[in-house]
N, C-alpha and C positions, 0 to 999 in steps of 0.2 A: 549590416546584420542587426534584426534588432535585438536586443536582451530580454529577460523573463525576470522582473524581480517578484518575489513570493513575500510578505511580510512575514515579521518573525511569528505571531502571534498564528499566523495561519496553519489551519490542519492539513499536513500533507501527507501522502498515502500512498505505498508503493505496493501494489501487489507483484506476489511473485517474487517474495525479495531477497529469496535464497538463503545464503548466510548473513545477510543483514548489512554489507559491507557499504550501501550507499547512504544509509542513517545520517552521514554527516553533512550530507546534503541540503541539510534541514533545522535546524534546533528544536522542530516540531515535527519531526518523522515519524511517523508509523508504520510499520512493517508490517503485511501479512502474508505466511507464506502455507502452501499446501502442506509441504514436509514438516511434518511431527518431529523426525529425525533431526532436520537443518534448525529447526526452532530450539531445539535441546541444543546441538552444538554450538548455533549462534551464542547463546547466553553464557557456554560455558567457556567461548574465546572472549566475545566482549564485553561480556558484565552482565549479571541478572535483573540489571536496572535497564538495559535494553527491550524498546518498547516494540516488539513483536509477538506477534501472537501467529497461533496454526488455526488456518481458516481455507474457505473455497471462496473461489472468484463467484460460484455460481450462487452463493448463499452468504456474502459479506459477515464480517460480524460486527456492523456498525448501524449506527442508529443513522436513518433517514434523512436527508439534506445537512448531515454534521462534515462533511469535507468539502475541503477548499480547494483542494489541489490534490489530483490523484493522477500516477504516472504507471506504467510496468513496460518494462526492459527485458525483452525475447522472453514471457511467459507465457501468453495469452494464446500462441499457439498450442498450445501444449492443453488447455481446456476443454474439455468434450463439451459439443453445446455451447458453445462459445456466445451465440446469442443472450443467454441464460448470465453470462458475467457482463455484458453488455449493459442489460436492463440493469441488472445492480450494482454497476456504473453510475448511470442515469437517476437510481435510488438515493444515493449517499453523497454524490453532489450537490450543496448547497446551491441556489439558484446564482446563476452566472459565476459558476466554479468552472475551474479550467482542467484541463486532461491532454 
């Protein structure tokens, strides 16, 4: 099997990321998640220093080829329009960024 290594320095992106719980997956994780709700709780279990933010798959809130590495774990069903989070996918990947 092979393995995936991500360097440290790299920006990596989970949408969908609920309570935030995979953040340590990373040293440079990013979280963004639909729920306004889960983005308030998240911070007030793991630290206000926890880097997530409330956003839409279908309208990112990141600047244009700045990610390196962008993952989501059983969310993207859940997207109306799913095409829509697709393309801003495709947006916010750096050229030959992985997913």
């Amino acid at each position: 099997m092979a393995s995936l290594h991500v360097p440290d320095e790299a920006t990596v992106v989970e949408i969908g990321c609920g309570m935030g719980y995979l953040y340590v997956c990373h040293p440079n994780w990013h979280g963004i998640e639909y729920s306004s709700t889960a983005v308030k709780r998240a911070k007030e279990m793991l630290g206000t220093n926890l880097n997530i933010e409330q956003g839409d798959a279908r309208c990112l809130p990141l600047e244009s080829g700045s990610v390196d590495f962008l993952f989501s774990f059983a969310a993207l069903e859940h997207v109306p329009e799913v095409e829509r989070a697709f393309q801003e996918i495709g947006r916010v990947l750096r050229p030959g960024g992985g997913h």
